[in-house]
DRENFIBA-761745 format. One record per residue: residue number from 0; residue in three letters; x, y, z of N, C-alpha, C, O in turn. Coordinates in steps of 0.001 Angstrom, whole numbers, plus 500000, padded with zeros to 6 digits. Example, Ala and Ser with C-alpha at 12.3 -4.5 7.8 and 13.67 -1.06 7.14 Angstrom:
<pts>
PT  nr rest    n.x    n.y    n.z   ca.x   ca.y   ca.z    c.x    c.y    c.z    o.x    o.y    o.z
PT   0  ALA 513190 494310 507800 512300 495500 507800 513200 496700 507800 514236 496681 508465
PT   1  SER 512850 497750 507080 513670 498940 507140 512900 500030 507870 513409 501138 508039
</pts>
This chain:
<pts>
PT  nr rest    n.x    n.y    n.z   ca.x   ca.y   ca.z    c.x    c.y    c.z    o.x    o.y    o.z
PT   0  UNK 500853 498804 500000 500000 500000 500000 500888 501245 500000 501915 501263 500678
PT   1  UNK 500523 502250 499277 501134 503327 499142 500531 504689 498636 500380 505036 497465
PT   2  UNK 500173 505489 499962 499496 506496 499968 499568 507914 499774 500634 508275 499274
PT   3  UNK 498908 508641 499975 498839 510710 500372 498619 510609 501498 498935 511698 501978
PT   4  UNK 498256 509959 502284 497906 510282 503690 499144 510713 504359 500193 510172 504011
PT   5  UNK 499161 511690 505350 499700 512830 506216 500311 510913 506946 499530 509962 506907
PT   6  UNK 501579 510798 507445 502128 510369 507937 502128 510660 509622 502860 511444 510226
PT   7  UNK 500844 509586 510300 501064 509959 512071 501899 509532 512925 502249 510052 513986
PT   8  UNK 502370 508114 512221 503043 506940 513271 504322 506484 512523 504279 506769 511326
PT   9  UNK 505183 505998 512830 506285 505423 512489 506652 503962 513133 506788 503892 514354
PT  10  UNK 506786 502989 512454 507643 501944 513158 508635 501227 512684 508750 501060 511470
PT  11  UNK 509451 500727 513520 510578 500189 513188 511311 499004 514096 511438 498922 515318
PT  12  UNK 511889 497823 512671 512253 496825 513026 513767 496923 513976 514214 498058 514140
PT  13  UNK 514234 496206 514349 515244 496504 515193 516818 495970 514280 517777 496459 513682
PT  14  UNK 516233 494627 514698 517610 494087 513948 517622 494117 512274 516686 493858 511518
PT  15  UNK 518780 494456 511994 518937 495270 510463 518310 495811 509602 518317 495699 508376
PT  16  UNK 517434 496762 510683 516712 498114 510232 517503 499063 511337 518490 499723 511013
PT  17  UNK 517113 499057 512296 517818 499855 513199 518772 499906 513365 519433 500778 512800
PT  18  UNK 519313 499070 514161 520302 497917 514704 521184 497486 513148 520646 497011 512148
PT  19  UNK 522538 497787 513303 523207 497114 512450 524052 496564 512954 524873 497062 513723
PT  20  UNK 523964 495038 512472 525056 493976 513198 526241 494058 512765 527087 493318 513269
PT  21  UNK 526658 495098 511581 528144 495076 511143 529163 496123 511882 530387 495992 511911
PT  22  UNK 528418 497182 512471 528875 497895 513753 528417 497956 514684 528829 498817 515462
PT  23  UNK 527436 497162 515044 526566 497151 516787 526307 498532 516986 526644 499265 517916
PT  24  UNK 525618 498777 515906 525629 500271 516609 523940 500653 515657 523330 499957 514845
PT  25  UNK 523658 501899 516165 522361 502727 515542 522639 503802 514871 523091 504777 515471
PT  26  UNK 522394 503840 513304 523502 504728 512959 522835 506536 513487 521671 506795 513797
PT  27  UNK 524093 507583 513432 523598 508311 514126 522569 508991 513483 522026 509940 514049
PT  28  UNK 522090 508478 511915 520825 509354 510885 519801 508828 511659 518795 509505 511870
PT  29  UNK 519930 507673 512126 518236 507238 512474 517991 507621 513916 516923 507555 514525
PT  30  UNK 519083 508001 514325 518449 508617 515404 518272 509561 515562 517599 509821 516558
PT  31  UNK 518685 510541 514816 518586 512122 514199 516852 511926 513851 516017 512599 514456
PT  32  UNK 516552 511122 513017 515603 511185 512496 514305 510915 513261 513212 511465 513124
PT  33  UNK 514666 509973 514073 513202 509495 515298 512935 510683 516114 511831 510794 516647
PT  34  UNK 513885 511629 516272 514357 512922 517198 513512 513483 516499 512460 513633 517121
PT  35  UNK 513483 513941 515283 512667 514773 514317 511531 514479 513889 510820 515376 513437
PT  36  UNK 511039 513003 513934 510117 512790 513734 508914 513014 515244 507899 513706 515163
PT  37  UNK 509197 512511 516097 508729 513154 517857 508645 514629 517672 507519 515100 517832
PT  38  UNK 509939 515744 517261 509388 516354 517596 508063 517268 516759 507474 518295 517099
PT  39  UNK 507926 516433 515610 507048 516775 514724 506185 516175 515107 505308 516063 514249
PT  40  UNK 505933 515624 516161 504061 514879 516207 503655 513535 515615 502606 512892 515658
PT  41  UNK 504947 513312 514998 504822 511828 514506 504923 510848 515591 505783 511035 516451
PT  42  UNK 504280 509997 515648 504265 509044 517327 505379 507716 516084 505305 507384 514901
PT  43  UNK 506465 507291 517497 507554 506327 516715 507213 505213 517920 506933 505456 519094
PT  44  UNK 507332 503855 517227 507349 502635 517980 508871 501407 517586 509557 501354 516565
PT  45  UNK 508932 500788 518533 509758 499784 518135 508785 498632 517821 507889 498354 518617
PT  46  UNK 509000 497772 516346 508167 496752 516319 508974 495565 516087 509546 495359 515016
PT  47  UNK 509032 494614 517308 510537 493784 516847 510043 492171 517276 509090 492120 518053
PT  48  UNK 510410 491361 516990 510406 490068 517209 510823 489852 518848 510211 488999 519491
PT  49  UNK 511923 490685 519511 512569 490689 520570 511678 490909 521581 510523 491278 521367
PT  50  UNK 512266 490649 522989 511715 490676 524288 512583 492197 525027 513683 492577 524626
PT  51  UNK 511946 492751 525927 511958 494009 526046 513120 494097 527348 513376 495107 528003
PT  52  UNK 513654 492902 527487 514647 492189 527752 516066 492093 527251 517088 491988 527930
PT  53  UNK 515958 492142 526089 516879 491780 525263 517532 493558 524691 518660 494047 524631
PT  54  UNK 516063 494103 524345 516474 495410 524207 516870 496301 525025 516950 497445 524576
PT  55  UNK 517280 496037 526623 517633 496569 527500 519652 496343 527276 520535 496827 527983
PT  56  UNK 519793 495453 526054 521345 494746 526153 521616 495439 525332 522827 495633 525232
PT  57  UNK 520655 496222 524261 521134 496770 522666 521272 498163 522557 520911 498942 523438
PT  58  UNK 522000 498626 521053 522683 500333 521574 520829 501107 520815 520758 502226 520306
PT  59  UNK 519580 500120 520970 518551 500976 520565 517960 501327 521958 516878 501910 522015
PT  60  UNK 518681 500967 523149 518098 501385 524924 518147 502400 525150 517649 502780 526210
PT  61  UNK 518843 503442 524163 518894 504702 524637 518094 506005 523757 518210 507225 523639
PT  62  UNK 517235 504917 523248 516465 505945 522635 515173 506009 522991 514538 505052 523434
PT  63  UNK 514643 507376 522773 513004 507447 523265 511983 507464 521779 512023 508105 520729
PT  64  UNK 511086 506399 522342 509651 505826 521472 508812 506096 522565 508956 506111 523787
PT  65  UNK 507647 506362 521563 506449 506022 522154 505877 505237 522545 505045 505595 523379
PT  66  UNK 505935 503774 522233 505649 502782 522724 506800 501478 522228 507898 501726 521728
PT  67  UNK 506353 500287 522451 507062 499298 521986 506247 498204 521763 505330 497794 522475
PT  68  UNK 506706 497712 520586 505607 496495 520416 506539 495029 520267 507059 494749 519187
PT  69  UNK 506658 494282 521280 507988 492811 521312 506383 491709 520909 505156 491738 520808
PT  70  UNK 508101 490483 520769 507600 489429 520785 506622 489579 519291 505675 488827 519060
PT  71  UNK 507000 490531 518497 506308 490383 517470 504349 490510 517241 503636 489912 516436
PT  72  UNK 504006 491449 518230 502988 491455 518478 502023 491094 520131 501032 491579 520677
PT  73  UNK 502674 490358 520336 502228 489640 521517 502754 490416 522499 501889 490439 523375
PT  74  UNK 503472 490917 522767 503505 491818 523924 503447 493657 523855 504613 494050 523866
PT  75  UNK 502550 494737 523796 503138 495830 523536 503058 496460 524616 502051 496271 525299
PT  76  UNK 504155 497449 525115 504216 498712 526458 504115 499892 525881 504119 500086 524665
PT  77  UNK 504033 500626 526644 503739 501888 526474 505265 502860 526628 506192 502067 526794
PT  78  UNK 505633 503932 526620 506476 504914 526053 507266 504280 527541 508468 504025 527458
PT  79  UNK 506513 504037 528923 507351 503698 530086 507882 502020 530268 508480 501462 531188
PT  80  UNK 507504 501658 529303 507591 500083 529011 506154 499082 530096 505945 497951 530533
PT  81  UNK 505656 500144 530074 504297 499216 531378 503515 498330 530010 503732 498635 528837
PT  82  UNK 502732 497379 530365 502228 496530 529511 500471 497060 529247 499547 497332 530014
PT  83  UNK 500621 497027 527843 499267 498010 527048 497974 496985 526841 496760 497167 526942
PT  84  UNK 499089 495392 526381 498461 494037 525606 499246 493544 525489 500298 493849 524928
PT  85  UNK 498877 492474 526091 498992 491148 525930 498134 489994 524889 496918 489921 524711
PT  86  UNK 499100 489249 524362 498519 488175 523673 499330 486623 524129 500378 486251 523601
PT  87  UNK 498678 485941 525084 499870 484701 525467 499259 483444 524777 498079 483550 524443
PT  88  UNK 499848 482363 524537 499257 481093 524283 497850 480538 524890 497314 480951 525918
PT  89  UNK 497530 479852 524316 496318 479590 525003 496604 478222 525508 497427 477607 524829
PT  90  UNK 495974 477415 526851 496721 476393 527597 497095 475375 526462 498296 475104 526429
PT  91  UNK 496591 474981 525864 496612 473363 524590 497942 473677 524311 498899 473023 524727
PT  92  UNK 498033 474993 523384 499557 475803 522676 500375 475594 523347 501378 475021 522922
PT  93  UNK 500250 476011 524762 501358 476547 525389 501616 474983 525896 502679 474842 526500
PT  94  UNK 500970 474033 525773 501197 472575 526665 502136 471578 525820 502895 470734 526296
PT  95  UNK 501889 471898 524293 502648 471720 523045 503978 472064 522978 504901 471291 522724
PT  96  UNK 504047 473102 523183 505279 473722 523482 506192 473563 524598 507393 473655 524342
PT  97  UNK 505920 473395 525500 506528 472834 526957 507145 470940 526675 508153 470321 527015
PT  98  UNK 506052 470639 525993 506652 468670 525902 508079 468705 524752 509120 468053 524824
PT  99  UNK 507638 469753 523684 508902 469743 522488 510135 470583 523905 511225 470011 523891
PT 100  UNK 510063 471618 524866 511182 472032 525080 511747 471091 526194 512957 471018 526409
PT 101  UNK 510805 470364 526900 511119 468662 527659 511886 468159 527038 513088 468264 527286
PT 102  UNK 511325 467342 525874 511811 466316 525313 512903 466415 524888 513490 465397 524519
PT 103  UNK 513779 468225 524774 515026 468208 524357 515540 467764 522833 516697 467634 522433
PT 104  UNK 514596 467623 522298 515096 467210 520630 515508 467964 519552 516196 467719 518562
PT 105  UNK 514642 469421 520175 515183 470421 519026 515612 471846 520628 515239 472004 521791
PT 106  UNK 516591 472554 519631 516153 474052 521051 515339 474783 521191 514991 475547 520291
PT 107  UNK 514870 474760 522214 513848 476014 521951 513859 476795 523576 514257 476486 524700
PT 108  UNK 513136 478029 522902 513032 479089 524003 512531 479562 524355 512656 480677 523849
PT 109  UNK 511334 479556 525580 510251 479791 526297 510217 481061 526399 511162 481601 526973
PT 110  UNK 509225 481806 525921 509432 483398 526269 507848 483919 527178 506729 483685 526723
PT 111  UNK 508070 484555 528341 507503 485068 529470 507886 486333 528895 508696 486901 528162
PT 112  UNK 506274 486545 530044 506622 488636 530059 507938 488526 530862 508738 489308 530349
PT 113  UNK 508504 487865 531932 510015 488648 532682 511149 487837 532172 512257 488368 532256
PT 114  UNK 511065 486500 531596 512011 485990 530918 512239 484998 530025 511519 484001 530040
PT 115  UNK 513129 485112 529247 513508 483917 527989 513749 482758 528853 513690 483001 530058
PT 116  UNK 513966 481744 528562 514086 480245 529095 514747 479293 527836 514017 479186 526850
PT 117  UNK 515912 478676 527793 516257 477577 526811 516256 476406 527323 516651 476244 528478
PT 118  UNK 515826 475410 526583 515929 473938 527051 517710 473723 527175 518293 473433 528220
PT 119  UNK 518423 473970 525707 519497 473403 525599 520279 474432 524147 519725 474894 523150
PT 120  UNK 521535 474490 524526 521987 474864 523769 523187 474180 522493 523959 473304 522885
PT 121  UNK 523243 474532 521368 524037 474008 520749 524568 475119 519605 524193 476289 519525
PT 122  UNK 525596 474399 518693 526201 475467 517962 525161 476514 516957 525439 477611 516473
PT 123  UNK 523937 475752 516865 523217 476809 515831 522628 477887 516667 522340 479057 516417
PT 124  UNK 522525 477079 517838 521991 478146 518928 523051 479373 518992 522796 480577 518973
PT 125  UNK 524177 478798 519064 525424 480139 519547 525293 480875 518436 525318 482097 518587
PT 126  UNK 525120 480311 517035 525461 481226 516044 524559 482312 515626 524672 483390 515042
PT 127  UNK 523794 481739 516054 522134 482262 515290 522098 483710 516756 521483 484738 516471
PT 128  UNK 522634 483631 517879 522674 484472 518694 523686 485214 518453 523574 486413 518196
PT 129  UNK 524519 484744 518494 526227 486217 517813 525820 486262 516611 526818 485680 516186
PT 130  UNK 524918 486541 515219 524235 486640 514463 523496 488072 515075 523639 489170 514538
PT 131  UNK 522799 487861 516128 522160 489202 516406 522331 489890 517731 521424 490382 518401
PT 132  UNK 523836 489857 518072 524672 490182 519052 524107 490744 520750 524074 491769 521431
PT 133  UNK 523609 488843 520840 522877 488993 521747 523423 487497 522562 523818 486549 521882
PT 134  UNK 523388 487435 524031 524026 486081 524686 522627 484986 524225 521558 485228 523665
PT 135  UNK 523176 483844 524710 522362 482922 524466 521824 483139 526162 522394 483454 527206
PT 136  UNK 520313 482756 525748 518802 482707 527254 519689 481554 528286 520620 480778 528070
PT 137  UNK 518960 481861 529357 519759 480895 530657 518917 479676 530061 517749 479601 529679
PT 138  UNK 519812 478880 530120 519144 477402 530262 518524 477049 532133 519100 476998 533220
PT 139  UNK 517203 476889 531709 516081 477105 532968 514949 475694 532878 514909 475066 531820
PT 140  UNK 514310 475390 533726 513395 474695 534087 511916 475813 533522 511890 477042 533594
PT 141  UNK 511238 475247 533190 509523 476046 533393 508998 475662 534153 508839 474493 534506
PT 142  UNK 508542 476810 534641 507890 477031 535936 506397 477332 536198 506026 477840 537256
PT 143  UNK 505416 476945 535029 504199 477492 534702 503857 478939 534685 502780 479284 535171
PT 144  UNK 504567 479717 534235 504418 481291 533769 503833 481168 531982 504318 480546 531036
PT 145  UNK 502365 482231 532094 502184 481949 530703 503450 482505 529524 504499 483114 529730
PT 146  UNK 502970 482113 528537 504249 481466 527759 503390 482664 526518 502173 482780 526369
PT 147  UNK 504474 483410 525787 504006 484748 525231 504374 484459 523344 503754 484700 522309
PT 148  UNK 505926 483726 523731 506285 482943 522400 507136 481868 522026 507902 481770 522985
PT 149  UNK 507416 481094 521274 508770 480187 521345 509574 480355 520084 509232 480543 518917
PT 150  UNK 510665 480240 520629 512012 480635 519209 512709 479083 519523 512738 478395 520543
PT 151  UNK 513188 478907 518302 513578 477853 517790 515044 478108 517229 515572 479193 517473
PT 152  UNK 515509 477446 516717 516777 476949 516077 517057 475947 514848 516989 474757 515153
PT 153  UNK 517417 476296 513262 517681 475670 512903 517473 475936 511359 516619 476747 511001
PT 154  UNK 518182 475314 510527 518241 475928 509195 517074 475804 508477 515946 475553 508903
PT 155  UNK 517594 476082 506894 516146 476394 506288 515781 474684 505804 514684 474187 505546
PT 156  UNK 517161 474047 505804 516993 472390 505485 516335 471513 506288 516295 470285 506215
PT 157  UNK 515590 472596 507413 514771 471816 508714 513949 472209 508576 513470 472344 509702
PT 158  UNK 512942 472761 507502 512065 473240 507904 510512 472361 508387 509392 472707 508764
PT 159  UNK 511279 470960 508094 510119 470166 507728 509733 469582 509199 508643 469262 509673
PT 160  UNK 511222 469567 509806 511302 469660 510810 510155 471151 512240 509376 470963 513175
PT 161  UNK 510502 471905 511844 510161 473264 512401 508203 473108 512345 507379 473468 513186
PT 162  UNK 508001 472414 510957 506314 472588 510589 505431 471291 511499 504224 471178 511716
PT 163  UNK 506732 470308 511949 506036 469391 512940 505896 469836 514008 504851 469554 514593
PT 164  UNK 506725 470557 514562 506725 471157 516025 505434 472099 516022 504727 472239 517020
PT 165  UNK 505256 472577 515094 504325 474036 515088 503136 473733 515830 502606 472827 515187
PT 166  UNK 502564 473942 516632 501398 473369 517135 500153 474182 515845 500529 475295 515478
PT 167  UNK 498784 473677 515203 497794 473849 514606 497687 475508 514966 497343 475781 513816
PT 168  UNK 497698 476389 515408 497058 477555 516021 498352 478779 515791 498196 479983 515996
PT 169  UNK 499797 478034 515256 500497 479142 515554 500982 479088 513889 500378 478409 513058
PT 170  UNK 501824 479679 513666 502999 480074 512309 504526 480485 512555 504605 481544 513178
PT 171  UNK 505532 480019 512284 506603 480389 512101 506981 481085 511192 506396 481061 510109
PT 172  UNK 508206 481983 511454 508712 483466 510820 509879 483630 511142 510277 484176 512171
PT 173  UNK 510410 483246 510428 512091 483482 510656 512051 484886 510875 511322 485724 510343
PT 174  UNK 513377 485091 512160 514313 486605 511749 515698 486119 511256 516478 487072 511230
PT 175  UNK 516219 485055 510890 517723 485125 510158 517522 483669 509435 516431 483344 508967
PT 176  UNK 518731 482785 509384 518955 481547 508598 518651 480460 509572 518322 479276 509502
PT 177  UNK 518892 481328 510505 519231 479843 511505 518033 479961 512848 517751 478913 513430
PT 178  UNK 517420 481163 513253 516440 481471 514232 515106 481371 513493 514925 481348 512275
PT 179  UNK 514055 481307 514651 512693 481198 513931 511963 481397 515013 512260 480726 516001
PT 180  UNK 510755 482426 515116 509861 482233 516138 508330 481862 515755 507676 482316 514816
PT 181  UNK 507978 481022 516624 506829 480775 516732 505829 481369 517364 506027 481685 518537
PT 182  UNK 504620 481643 516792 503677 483002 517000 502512 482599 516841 502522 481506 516274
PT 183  UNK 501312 483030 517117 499921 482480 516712 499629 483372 515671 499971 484499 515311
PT 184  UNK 498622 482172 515191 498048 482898 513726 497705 484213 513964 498103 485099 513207
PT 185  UNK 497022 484444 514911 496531 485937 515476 497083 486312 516102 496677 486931 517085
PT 186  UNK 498064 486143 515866 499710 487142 516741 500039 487840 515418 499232 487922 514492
PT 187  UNK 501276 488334 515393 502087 489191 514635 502350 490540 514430 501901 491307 515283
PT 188  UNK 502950 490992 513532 503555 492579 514242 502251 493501 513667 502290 494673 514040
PT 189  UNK 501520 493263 513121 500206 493648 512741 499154 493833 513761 498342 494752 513865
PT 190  UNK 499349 492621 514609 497957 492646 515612 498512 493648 516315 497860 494654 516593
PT 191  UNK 499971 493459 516734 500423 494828 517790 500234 496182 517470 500057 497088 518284
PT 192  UNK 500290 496304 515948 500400 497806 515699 498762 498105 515395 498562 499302 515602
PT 193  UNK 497897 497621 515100 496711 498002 515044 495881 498031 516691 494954 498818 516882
PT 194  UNK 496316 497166 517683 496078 497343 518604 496569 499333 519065 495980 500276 519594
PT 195  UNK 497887 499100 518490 498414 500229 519140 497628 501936 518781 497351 502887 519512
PT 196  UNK 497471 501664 517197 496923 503006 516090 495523 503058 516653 495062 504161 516944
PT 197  UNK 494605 501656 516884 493300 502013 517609 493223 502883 519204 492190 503422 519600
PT 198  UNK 494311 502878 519848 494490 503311 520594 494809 504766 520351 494659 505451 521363
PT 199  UNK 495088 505219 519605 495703 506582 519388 495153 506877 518032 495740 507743 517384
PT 200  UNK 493928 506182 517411 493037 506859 516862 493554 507008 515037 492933 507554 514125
PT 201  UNK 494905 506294 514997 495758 506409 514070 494769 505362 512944 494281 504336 513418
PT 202  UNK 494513 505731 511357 494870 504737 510653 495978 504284 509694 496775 504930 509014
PT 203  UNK 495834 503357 509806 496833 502089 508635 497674 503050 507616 498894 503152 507490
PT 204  UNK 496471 503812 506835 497176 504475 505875 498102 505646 505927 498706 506174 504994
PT 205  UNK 498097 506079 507725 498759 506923 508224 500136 506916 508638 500791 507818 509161
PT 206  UNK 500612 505223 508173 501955 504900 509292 502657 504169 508097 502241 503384 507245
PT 207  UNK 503988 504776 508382 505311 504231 507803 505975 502965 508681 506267 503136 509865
PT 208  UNK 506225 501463 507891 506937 501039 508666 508289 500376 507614 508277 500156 506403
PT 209  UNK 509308 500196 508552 510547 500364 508316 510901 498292 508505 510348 497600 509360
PT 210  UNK 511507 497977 507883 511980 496209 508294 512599 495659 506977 512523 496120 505839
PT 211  UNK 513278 494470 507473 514499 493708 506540 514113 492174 506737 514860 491370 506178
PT 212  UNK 513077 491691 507436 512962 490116 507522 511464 489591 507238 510429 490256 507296
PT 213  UNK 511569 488640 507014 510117 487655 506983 509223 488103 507673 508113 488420 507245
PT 214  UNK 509713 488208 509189 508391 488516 509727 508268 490132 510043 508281 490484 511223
PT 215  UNK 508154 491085 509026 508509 492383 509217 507882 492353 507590 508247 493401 507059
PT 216  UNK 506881 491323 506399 506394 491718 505881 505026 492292 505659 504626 493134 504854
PT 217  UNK 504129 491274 507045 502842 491980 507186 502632 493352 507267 501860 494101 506667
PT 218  UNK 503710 493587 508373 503484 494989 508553 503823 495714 507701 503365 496828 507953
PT 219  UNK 504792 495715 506153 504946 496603 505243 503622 496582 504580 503139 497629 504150
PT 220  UNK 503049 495522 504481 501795 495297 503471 500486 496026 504430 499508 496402 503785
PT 221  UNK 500473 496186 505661 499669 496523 506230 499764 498100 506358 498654 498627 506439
PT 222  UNK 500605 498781 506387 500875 500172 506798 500762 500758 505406 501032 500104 504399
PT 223  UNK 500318 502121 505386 500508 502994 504267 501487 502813 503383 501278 502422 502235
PT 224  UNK 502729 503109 503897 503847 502675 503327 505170 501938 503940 505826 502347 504897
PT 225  UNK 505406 500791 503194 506261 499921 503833 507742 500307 503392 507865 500977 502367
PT 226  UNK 508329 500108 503762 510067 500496 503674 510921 499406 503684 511400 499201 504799
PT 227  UNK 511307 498565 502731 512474 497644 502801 513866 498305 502935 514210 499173 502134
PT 228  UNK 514619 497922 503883 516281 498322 503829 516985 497606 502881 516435 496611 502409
PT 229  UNK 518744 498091 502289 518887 498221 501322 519674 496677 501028 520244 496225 500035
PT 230  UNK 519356 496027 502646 519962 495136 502990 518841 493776 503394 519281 492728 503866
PT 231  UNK 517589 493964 503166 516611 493523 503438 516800 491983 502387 517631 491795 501498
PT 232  UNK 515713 491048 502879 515554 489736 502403 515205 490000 500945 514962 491207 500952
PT 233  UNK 515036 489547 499654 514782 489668 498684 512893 489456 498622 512186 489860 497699
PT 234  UNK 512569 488966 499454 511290 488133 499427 510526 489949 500236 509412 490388 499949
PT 235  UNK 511159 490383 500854 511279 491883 501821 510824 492922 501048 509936 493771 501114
PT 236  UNK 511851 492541 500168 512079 493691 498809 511083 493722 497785 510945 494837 497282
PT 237  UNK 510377 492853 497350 509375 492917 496462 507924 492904 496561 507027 492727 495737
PT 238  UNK 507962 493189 498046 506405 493554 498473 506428 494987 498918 505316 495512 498984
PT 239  UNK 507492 495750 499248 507818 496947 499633 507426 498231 499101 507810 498244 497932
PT 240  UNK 506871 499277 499374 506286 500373 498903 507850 501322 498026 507916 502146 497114
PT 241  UNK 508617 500813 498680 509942 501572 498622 511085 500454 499515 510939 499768 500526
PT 242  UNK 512236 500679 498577 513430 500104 498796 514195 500815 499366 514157 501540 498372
PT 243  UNK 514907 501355 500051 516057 502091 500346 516908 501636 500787 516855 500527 501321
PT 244  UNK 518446 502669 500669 519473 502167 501160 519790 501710 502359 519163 502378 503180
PT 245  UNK 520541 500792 502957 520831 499703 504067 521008 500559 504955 521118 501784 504906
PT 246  UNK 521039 499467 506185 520873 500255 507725 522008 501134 507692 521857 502219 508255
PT 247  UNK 523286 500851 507064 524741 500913 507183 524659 502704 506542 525186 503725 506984
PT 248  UNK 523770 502480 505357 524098 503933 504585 522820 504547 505016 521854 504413 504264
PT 249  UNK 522678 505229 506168 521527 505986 506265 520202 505398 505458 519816 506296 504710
PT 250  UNK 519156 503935 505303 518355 503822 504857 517365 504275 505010 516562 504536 504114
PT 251  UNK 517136 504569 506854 515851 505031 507307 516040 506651 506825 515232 506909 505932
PT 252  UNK 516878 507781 507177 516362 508448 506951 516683 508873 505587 516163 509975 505408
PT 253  UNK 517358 508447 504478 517102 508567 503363 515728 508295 502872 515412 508957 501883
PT 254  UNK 514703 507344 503410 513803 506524 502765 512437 507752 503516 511387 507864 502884
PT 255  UNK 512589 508401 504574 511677 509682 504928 512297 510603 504676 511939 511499 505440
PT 256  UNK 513045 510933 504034 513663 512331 502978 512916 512315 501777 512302 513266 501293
PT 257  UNK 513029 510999 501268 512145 510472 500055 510708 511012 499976 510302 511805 499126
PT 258  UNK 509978 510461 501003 508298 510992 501035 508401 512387 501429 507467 513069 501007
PT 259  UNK 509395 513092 502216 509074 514359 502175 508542 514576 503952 507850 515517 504341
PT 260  UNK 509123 513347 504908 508726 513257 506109 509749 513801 506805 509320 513985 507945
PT 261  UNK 510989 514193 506721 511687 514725 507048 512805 515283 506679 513459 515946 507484
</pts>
């Protein structure tokens, strides 16, 4: 979709939209630009696959949003990080998920509102985490805390693997080669951000969103205008309202210079 509508909201993916893993760093345009976009009245969100956890480890902690939307939908806070919505498994899902991270056969990683949980770790696990320069989750027991999402491990030559585990009710969405989270059908970064725009009165055709992975295409297809980076998945790139240059070369705010947003 790609509109005239006056631009209200902004969102943005973290890892290689924001976040660039080739300098661990945020480059300093996009943060120039979220600065400018706030103080213009544009409301900015983080919309990320991640736990609000994880983003407390990354160089995007020091920036101010209006809200945050983790876990890919399923969890969003507000500008103080307090919780807006929730979306957790429902008991069957979440009971599915607990016997695969028992049984120890594949890795996986229990995600709570206060913490990640791994059954077990192994090398795809390490890689797929220094991949998005983040430690690997404590390997933990579950403790019956509802269960918000599960990430997985493992290439794209597993996928056949990955579609048995899936319990009936959810979908998998890679963020890299080797990670994958599992989400309910009525999860995703869509349910979060429309939860969020109904809240603030925003529509669809009003909001720019920014992303480079699989699961960062609903939301291009859903928002006014979607933004692939210049570094984005190919599959990213051809549903995209606009392409722009990579996290590395100023993409974000080249790509709202473009519309005339900043």
């Amino acid at each position: 979709m790609n509109t005239s509508y006056p631009i209200k909201a902004a969102f943005f993916d973290v890892d290689g939209t924001l976040l660039s893993h080739e300098t661990y760093s945020v480059p300093q345009s996009a943060r120039e630009s979220i600065a400018l976009l706030r103080r213009r009245g544009i409301r900015t969100y983080l919309c990320t696959g991640r736990h609000a956890l994880e983003l407390e480890l990354l160089p995007v902690s020091g920036i101010s949003f209006d809200g945050y939307i983790t876990l890919n939908g399923h969890l969003c806070l507000d500008h103080n990080k307090q919780l807006l919505f929730g979306l957790p498994f429902p008991e069957e899902t979440a009971q599915a998920m607990i016997s695969v991270f028992r049984n120890k056969k594949i890795p996986l990683v229990l995600v709570e509102e206060n913490r990640l949980i791994l059954n077990f770790a192994n090398d795809t696990v390490i890689r797929a985490q220094e991949a998005i320069s983040t430690p690997v989750p404590d390997i933990a027991e579950y403790d019956g805390a509802p269960i918000y999402q599960a990430t997985t491990f493992a290439g794209c030559e597993e996928d056949d693997l990955i579609r048995k585990i899936t319990p009936p009710d959810c979908r998998a969405v890679r963020w890299n080669d080797l990670g994958i989270d599992l989400i309910l059908r009525s999860g995703g970064k869509v349910a979060g951000i429309r939860h969020v725009i109904e809240h603030e009165g925003i529509r669809p055709e009003e909001c720019i969103a920014f992303g480079d992975a699989e699961n960062d295409i609903e939301m291009l297809e859903y928002c006014g205008i979607g933004v692939a980076m210049g570094n984005a998945q190919d599959q990213v790139k051809k549903i995209a309202d606009h392409v722009t240059s990579s996290v590395d070369d100023d993409g974000i705010r080249n790509a709202l210079r473009s519309y005339g947003i900043v």
